[in-house]
VOGU-3710 file (C-alpha; in Angstrom, 3 decimals, decimal comma):
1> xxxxxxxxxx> 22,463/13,949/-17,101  20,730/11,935/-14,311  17,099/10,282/-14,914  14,773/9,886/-12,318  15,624/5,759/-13,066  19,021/6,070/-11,713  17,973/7,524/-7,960  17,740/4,932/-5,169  15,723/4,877/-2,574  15,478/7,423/-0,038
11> xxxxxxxxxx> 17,370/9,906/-2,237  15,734/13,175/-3,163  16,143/14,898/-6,266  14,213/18,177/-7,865  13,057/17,613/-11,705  14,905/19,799/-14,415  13,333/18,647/-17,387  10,439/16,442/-17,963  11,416/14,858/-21,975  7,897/13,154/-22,103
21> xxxxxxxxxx> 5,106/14,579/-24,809  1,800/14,704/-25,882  -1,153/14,253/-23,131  0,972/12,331/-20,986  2,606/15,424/-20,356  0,034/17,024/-19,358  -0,683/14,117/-16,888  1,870/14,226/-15,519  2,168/18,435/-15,113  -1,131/17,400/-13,271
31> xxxxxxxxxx> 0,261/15,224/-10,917  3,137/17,664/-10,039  6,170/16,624/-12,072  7,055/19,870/-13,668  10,504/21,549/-12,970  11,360/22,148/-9,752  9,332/19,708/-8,492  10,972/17,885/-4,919  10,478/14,464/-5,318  12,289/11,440/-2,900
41> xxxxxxxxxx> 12,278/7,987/-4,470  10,682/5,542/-1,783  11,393/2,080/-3,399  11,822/0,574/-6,739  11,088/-2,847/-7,745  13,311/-5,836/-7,819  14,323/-5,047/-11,816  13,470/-1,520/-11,233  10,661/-1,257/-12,891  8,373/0,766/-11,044
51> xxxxxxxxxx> 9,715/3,073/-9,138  7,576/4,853/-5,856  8,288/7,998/-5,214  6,911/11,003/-3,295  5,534/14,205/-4,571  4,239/16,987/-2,599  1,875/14,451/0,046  1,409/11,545/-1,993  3,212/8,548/-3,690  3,567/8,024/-7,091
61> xxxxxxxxxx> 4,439/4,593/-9,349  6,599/5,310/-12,879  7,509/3,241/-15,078  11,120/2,585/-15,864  10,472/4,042/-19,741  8,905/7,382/-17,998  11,476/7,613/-15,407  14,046/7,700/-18,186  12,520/11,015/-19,612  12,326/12,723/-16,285
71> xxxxx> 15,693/14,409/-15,637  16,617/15,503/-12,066  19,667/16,781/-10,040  20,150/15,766/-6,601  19,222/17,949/-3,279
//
């Protein structure tokens, strides 16, 4: 399966499965990363860690650990 840390940028993927538990999920369900969410990766740092992308209208920063438990498929 492919994470949300193995998208480069400009790539857009929607989210099958968020793996992340506990109140963080519910932070992030918040924010818009729930399945079927369209997100496009915008930049990630020089050792990938974090990574920008864009949900809905605004930009978002993960870290490379919760980018790891956020599996996607490509559009």
């Amino acid at each position: 399966m492919i994470t949300l840390k193995d998208i480069k940028p400009g790539q857009t993927v929607l989210v099958d499965n968020v793996k992340i538990t506990g109140q963080a999920r519910g932070r992030f369900m918040a924010m818009g990363i729930m399945k079927g969410a369209r997100l496009k990766v915008i930049k990630v740092a020089p050792l990938g860690d974090p990574i920008e992308v864009l949900v809905k209208s605004y930009n978002l920063s993960f870290r490379k650990a919760e980018a790891e438990q956020i599996f996607v498929s490509l559009v």
